[in-house]
C-alpha positions in Angstrom: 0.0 0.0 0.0 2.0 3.2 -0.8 2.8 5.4 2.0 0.3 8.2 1.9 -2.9 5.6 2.1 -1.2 4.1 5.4 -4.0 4.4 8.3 -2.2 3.9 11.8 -5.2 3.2 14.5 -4.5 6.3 15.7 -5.9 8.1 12.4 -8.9 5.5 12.8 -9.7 6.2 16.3 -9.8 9.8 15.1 -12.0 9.4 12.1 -14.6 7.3 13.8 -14.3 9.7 16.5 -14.7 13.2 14.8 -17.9 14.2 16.6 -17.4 15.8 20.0 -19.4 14.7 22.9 -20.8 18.0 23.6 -22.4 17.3 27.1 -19.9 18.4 30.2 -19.6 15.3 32.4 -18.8 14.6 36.0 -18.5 11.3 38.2 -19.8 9.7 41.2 -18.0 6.9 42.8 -19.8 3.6 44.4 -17.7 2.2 46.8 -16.9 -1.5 46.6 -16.2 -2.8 50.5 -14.1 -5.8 51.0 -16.1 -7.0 54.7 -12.9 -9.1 55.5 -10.6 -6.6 56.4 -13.2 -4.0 56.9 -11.9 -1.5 54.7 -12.5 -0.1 51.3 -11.6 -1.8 48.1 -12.1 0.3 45.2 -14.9 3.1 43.7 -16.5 2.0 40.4 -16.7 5.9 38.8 -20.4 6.4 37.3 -21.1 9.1 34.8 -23.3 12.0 35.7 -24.6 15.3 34.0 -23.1 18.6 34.4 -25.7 19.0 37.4 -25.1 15.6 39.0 -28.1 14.4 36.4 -28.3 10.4 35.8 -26.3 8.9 34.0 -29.5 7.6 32.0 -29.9 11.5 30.9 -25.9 11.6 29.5 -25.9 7.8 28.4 -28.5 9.1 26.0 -26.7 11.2 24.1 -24.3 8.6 22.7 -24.2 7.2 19.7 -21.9 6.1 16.9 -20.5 9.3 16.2 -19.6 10.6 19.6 -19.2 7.1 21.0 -15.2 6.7 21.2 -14.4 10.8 22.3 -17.1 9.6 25.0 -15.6 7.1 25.9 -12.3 8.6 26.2 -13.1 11.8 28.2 -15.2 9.4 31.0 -11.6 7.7 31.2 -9.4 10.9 31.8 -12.6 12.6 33.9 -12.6 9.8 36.4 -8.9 9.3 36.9 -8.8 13.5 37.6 -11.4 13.6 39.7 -10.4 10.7 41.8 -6.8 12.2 42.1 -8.3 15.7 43.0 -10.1 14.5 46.0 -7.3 12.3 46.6 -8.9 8.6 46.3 -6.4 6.3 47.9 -8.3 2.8 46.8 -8.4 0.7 43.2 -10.7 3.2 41.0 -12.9 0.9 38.7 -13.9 2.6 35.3 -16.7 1.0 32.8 -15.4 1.6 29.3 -17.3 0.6 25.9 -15.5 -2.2 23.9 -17.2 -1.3 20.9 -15.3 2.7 20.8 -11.5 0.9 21.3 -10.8 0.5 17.3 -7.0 -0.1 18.1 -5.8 -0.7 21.7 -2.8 0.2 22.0 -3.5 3.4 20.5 -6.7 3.9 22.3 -5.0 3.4 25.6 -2.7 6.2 25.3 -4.6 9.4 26.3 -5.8 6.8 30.0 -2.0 6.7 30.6 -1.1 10.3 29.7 -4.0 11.0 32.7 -2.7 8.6 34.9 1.4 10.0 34.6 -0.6 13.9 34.6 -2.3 13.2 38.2 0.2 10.5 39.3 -2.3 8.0 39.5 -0.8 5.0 39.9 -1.6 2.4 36.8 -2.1 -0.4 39.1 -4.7 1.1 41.2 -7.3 1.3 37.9 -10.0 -1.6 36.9 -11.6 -1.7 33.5 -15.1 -2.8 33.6 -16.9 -4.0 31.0 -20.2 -5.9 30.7 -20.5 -9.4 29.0 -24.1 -7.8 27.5 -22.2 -6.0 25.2 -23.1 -6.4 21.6 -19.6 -7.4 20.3 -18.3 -7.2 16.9 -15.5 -9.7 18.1 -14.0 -11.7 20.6 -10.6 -11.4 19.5 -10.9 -7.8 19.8 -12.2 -8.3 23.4 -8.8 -10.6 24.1 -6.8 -7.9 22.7 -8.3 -5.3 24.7 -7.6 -7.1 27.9 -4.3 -8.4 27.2 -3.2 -4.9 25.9 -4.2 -3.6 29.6 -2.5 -6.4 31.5 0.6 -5.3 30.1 0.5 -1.7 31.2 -0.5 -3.0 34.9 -4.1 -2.6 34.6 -6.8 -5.2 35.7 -10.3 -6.1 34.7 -13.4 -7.0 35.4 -16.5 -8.6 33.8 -19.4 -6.8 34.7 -23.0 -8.3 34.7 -21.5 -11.9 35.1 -24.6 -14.1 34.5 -27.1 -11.6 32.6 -25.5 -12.8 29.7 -25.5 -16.0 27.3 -21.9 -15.9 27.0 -20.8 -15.9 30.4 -18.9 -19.3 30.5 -17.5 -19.2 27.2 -16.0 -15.4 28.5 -14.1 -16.9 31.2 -13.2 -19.9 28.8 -12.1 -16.7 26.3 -10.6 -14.2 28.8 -8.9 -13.6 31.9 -10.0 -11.1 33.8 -9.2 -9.7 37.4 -12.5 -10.1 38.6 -16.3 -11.0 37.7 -19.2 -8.4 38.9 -22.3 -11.1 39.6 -25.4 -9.2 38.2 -27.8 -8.1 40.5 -30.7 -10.3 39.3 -28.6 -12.7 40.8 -27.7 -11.3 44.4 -31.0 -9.7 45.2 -32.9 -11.2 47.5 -30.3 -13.8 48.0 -31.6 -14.6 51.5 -34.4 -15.7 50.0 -33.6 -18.0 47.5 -32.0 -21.2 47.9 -31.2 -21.9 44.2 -29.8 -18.5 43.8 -27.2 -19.0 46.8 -26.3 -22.5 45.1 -25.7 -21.0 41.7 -23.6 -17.9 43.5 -21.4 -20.7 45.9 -21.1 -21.9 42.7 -19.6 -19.6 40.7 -17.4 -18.4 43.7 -15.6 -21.6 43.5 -15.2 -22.1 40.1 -13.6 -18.4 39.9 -11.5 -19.2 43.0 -10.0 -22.5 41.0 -9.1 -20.1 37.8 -7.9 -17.3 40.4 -10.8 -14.9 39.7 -12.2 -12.8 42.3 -15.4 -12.4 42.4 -17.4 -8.7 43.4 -21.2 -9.1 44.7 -23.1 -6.0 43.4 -26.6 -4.3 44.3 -26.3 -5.6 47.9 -29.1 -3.2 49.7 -30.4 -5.2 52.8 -28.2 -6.8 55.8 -29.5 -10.1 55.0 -28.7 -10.1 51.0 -25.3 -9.1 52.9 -25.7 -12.1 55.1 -26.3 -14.5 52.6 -23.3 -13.2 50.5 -20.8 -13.3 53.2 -22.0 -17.2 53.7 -21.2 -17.9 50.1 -17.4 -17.0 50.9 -17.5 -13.5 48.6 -15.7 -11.2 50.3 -16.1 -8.1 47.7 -19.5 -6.2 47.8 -20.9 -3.3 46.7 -24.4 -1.7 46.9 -26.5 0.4 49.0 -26.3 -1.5 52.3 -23.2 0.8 52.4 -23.8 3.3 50.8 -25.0 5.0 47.4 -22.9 6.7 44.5 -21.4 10.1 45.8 -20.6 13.1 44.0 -17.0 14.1 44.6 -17.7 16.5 46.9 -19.7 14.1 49.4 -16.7 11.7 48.7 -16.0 10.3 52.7 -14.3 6.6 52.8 -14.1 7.4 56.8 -18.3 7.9 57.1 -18.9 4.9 55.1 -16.4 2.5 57.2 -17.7 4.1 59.9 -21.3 3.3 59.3 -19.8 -0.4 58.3 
C-alpha cells in the first residue's frame, strides 16, 4: 500500500471519533467494601450530568459518532477527579469495547492521565459488561491483554445476565467477575440463587478470579453473600454513589 494511504489506528480512532461529545460530564464513585478486612476496596466511577443528572440523561446522548471521544473523556474525567479529592483505593472505570478501534492506541490518552495526576496504573479496573453487543471476541482478548501489560486489571461486569458468560471466562482472563444483581437480590431468599452464586465463587477461586457481589441493599442479602465465601461487595447496604464533593471513605467505614 504506498505510503500516503497508510492508516495507523491512531488516524482511525480519530476518524470514527470526529464528533465531540458536547455534554460536560462529572462522576460519582460507588464504593466496593471488602467486609474481610473491613476496609474499602475500590470506587467504580459512574457518569453523571453537568448537574449531578443520571447517567440515564448523558448515556443518551451517545451514539456512533460521539461514541469513542465519550468514551475517552469518561476515562481521563474519572482518573482526575479521583486524584483531585485524593482517592487512595483501586478506582474501577466501565469503558465501551465497541469505541476501542485499536488498543494500543486507544490506551494512550488513559495513561497520559494517569502519569498527569500521578495516579498510579495499578490502582485502575476496567469494567466491561459481558451484555455487550460485540463485533469480536478477538478484539475483546486484545483489549484485555493490551491492559495487562500496562498494569491494569479487569473486570467482567454483569456476570450471569448474559449468554456468554462461561465461554467469556473460557475466552478471557479477567481480574474479577461483577455477579449481576438479578442474581444477588434477595439472595436470603432463594436457595437456588445461593447454590448457583457458591457456585460460581468456586469455580472463579480455581481459575484465580475474584469475584465482586453487586446491588447488595439489605443486611440479610449481605448475610447471605458473606455465607457464600464472597468477600467483595458493593451496593447500597453501604452506601449509594457520591458526588466528589460528598466523597468520605471514613463515614462509610464508619457506618460499616
Amino acid at each position: 500500500m504506498p505510503e500516503q494511504h497508510k492508516r495507523t489506528g491512531c488516524d482511525l480512532c480519530k476518524s470514527r471519533g470526529k464528533t465531540k461529545f458536547d455534554l460536560p460530564i462529572r462522576m460519582a464513585f460507588h464504593p466496593i467494601i471488602d467486609v474481610e478486612a473491613g476496609q474499602v476496596f475500590a470506587h467504580e466511577a459512574l457518569v453523571r450530568g453537568p448537574e449531578g443528572q443520571s447517567a440515564g440523561s448523558v448515556l443518551g446522548r451517545v451514539d456512533d459518532g460521539n461514541r469513542y471521544n465519550f468514551d475517552q473523556l469518561c476515562r481521563t474525567t474519572a482518573i482526575e477527579t479521583a486524584s483531585e479529592i485524593g482517592m487512595t483505593t483501586a478506582l474501577s472505570i466501565n469503558f465501551m469495547p465497541n469505541a476501542v478501534y485499536e488498543p494500543a492506541n486507544c490506551i494512550q490518552a488513559t495513561l497520559r492521565a494517569a502519569e498527569r495526576t500521578g495516579f498510579d496504573l495499578e490502582r485502575i479496573i476496567f469494567e466491561f459488561t459481558e451484555n455487550e453487543d460485540l463485533t469480536s471476541s478477538d478484539k475483546l482478548n486484545e483489549i484485555v491483554r493490551e491492559y495487562s501489560r500496562h498494569g491494569l486489571r479487569t473486570a467482567i461486569d454483569d456476570f450471569g445476565a448474559g449468554y456468554s458468560g462461561l465461554n467469556r471466562l473460557a475466552q478471557l482472563q479477567p481480574d474479577y467477575v461483577k455477579l449481576d444483581m438479578d442474581l444477588t437480590r434477595n439472595l436470603d431468599q432463594d436457595a437456588r440463587r445461593r447454590t448457583l452464586v457458591w457456585h460460581t465463587k468456586q469455580m472463579c477461586d480455581d481459575l484465580g478470579i475474584k469475584v465482586i457481589a453487586e446491588g447488595i441493599e439489605t443486611l440479610p442479602e449481605l448475610a447471605a453473600v458473606r455465607d457464600t465465601g464472597i468477600s467483595l461487595i458493593q451496593g447500597y447496604v453501604f452506601s449509594e454513589p457520591r458526588m466528589e464533593e460528598c466523597f468520605r471513605d471514613s463515614e462509610i467505614l464508619k457506618a460499616f
